[in-house]
C-alpha positions as CSV (number, residue, x, y, z in Angstrom):
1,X,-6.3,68.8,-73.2
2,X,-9.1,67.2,-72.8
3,X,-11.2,63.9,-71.9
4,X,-14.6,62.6,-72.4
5,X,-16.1,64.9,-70.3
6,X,-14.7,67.7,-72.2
7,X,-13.1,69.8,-69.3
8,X,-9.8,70.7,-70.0
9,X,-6.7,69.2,-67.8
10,X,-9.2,65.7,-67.8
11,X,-5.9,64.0,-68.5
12,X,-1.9,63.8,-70.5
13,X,-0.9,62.3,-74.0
14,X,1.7,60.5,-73.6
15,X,4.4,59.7,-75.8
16,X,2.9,56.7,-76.9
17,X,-0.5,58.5,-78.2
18,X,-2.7,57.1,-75.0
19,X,-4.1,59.6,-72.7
20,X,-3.6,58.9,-69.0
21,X,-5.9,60.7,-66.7
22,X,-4.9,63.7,-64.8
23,X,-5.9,62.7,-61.4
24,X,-5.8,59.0,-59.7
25,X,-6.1,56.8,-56.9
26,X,-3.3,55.8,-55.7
27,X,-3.5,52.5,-53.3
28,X,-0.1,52.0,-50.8
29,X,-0.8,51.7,-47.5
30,X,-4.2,50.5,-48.1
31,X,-5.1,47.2,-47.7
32,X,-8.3,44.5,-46.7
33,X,-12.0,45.3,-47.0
34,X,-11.1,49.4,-46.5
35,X,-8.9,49.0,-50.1
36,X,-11.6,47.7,-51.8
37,X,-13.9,50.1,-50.8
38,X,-11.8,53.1,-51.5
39,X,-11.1,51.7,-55.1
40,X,-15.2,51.0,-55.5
41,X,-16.0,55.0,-54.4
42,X,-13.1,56.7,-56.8
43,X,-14.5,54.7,-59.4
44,X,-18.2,55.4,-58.7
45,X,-17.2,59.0,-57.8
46,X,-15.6,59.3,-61.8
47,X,-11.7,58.4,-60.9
48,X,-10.7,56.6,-63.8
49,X,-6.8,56.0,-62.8
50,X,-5.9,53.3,-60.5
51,X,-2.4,53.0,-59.5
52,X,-1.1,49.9,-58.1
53,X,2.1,47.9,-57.4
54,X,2.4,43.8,-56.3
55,X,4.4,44.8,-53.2
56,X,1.7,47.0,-51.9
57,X,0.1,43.8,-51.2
58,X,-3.5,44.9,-52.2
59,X,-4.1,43.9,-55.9
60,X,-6.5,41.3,-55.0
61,X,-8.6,43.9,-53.3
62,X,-7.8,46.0,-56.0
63,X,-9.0,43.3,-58.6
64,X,-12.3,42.9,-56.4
65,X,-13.1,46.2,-56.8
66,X,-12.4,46.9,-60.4
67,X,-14.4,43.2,-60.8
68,X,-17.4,44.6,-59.5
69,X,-16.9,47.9,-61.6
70,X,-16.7,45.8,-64.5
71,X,-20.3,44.3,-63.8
72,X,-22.1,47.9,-63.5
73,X,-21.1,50.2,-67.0
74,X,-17.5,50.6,-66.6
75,X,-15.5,48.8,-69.2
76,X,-12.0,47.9,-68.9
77,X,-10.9,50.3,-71.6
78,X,-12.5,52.9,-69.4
79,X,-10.0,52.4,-66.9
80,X,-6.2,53.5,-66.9
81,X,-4.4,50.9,-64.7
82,X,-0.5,51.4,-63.8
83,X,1.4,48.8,-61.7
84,X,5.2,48.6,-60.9
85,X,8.2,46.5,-60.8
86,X,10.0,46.4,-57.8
87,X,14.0,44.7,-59.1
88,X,15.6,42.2,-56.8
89,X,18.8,40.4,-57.5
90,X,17.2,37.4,-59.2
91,X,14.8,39.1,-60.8
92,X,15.7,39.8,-64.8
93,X,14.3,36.5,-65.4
94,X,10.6,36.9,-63.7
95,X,9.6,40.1,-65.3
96,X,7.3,38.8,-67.4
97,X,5.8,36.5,-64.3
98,X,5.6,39.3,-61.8
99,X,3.3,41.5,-64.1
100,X,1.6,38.2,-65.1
101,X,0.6,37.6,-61.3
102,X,-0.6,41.5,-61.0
103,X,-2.9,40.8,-63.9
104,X,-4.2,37.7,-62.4
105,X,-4.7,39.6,-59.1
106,X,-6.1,42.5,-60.8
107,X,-8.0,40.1,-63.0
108,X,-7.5,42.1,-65.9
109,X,-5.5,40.6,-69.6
110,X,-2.9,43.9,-69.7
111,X,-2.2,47.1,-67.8
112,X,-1.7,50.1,-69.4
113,X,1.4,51.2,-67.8
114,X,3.9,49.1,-66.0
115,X,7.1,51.0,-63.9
116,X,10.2,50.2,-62.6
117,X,9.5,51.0,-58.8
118,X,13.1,52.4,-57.6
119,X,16.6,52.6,-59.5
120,X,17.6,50.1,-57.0
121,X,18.4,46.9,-56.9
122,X,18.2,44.4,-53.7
123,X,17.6,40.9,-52.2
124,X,14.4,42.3,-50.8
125,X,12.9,45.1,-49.2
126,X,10.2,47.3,-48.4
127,X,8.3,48.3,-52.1
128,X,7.8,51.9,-51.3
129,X,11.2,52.9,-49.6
130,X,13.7,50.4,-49.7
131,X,17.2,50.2,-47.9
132,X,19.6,52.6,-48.3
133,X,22.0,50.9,-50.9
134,X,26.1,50.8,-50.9
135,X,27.8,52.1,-54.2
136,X,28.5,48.7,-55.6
137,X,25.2,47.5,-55.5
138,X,24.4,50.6,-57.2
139,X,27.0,50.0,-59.6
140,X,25.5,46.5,-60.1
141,X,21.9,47.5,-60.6
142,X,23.3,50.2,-63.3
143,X,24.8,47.0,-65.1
144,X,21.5,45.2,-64.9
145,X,19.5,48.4,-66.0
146,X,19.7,47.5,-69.8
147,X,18.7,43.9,-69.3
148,X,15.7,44.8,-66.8
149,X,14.5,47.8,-69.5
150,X,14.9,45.0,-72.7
151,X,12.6,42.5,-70.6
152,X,10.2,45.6,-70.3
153,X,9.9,46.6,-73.7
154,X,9.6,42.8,-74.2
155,X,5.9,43.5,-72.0
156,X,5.1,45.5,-74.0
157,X,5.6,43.4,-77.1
158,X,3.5,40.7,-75.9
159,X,0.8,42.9,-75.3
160,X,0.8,42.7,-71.6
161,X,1.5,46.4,-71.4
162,X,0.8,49.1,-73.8
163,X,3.4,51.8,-71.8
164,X,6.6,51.3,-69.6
165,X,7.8,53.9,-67.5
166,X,10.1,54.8,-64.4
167,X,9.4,55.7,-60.9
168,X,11.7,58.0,-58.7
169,X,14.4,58.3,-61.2
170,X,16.4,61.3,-61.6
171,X,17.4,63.3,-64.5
172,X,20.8,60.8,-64.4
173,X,19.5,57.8,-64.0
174,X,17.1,58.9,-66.9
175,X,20.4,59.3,-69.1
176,X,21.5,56.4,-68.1
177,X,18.7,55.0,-69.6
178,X,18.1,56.6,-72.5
179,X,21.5,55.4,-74.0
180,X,20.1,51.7,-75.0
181,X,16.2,52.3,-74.8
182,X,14.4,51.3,-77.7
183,X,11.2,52.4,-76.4
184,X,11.5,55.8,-74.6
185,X,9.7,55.8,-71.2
186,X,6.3,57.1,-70.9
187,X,6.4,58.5,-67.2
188,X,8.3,58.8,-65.0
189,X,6.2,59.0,-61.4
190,X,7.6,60.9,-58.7
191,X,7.6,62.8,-55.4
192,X,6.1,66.4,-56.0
193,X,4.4,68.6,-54.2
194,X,4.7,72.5,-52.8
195,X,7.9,71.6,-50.4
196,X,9.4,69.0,-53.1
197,X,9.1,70.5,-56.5
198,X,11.9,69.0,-58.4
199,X,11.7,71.7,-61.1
200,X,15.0,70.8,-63.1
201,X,13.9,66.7,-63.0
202,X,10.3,67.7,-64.7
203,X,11.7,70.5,-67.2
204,X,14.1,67.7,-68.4
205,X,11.4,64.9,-68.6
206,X,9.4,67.4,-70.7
207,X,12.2,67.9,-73.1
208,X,12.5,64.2,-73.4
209,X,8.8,63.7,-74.1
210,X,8.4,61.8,-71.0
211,X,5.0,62.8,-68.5
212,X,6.4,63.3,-64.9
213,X,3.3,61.9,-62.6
214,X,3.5,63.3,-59.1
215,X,3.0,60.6,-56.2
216,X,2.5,61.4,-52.5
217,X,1.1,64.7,-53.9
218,X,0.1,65.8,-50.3
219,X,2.8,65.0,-48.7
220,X,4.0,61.6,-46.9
221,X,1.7,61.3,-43.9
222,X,3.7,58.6,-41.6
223,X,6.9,60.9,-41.8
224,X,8.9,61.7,-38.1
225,X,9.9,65.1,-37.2
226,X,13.7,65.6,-37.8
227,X,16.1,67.9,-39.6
228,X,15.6,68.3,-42.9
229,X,17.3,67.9,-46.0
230,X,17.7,70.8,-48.8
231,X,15.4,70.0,-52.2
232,X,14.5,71.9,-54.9
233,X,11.3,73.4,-53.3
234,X,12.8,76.2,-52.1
235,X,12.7,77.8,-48.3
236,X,9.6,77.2,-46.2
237,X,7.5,79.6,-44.9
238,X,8.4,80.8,-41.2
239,X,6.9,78.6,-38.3
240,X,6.5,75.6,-40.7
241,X,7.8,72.2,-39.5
242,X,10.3,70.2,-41.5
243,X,10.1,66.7,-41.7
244,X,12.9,64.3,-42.6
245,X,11.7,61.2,-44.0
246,X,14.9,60.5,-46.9
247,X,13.1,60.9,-49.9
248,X,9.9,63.0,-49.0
249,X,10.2,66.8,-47.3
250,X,6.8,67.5,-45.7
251,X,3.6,65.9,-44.2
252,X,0.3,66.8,-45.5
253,X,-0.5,68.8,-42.7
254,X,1.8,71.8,-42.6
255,X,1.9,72.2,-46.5
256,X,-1.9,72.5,-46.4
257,X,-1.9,75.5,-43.9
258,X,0.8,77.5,-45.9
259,X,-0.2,80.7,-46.7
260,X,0.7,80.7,-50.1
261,X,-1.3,77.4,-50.9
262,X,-4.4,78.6,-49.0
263,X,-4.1,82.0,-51.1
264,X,-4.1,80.2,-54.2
265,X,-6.9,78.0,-53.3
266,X,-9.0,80.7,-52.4
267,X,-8.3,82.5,-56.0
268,X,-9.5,79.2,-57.6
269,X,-12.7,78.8,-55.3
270,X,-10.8,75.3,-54.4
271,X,-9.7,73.7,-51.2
272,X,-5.9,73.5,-50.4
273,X,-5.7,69.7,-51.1
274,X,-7.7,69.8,-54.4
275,X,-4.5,72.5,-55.3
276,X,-2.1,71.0,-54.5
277,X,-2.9,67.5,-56.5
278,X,-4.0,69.2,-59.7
């Protein structure tokens, strides 16, 4: 595949015919005058994704930056922005409002892909790893799933959004999903890297048509040391350390000084982090 440039692996199609570009920026955790800088020099430096949420608490720094993009040659077509929905109790009647304010923050008239943030469903919480849920509310976000997925496609309707997708679902929740959907999701972002490959969740989003976007591709950097939990990344190489951090299985750290990753980098002519993002 490829972009304007012309090099191959520029970016995806996604189901819905647009192309969304193979590498981006991806802005939690960053925040103030260092957020709008770091979104100002992926831009200038040819990064042409910008991923967002409201709960990061940044999309106004986010929006400065792109505004002053917008004032050199970029366009706004020239841009692929993705922001996320983060479901609380009381939400299925704000949808359309909380991607309205991200626009305003942004200062942009429609993103090009909008995601459901967790399959979760609470009074509040963190936007990147929420609390651990009990089975009924579970139960009661899975009852809510179809209204909260109808008030997405409705986004996309209006024209806010041209592509809805999911973030950190797996391949059941997906099902789940796929019984009522009208419009089938476009991504579905998740946790992947070398210790947290999640092989069966992206073979199953291929069949479906559905681009699985890797987040955290590095690793999750404020993890604590701990015992581990099995994934689907297989055994890590002897001397490694483990980190437990509930949904994420390394920090960027060790997985950069594997072996295996340093090997491949090396037959590439690459560094190990420029691996293990593309």
């Amino acid at each position: 595949m490829k972009g304007k440039s012309g090099i191959p692996g520029d970016f995806f199609v996604l189901n819905t015919g647009a192309k969304i570009p193979a590498i981006g920026l991806g802005t939690w955790q960053s925040g103030g005058h260092l957020c709008v800088d770091a979104v100002k020099t992926a831009l200038s430096v040819g990064y042409r994704h910008i991923d967002c949420a409201h709960l990061y608490g940044n999309e106004i720094e986010v929006g400065e930056a792109l505004n002053e993009a917008f004032k050199g040659s970029l366009k706004r077509e020239d841009v692929f922005l993705t922001s996320k929905l983060y479901c609380t109790m009381n939400s299925l009647n704000k949808i359309e409002n909380y991607v309205r304010v991200s626009l305003k923050n942004l200062g942009v008239s429609y993103l090009d892909l909008y995601l459901m943030h967790w399959p979760e469903s609470s009074g509040f919480g963190d936007a990147t790893d929420p609390p651990l849920k009990s089975g009924s509310e579970h139960r009661q976000f899975l009852n809510r799933l179809k209204k909260v997925w109808k008030a997405m496609e409705g986004l996309v309707d209006s024209g806010l959004v041209r592509a809805i997708g999911v973030s950190n679902f797996s391949i059941n929740q997906i099902k789940e999903l796929l019984k009522f959907a009208k419009i089938i999701p476009a991504v579905n972002q998740v946790e992947l890297h070398p210790f947290w490959r999640q092989d069966e969740l992206v073979k199953f989003c291929q069949l479906k048509g559905i681009h699985v976007s890797a987040h955290t591709p590095l690793g999750v950097p404020t993890s604590s040391p701990g015992v581990s939990d099995s994934g689907s990344g297989g055994e890590d190489e002897p001397g490694t350390p483990r980190i437990s951090f509930r949904r994420s299985r390394s920090v960027h750290g060790p997985m950069l000084k594997l072996s295996v990753v340093g090997e491949i980098a090396d037959r590439h002519k690459k560094t190990p982090e420029q691996i293990c993002i593309l």
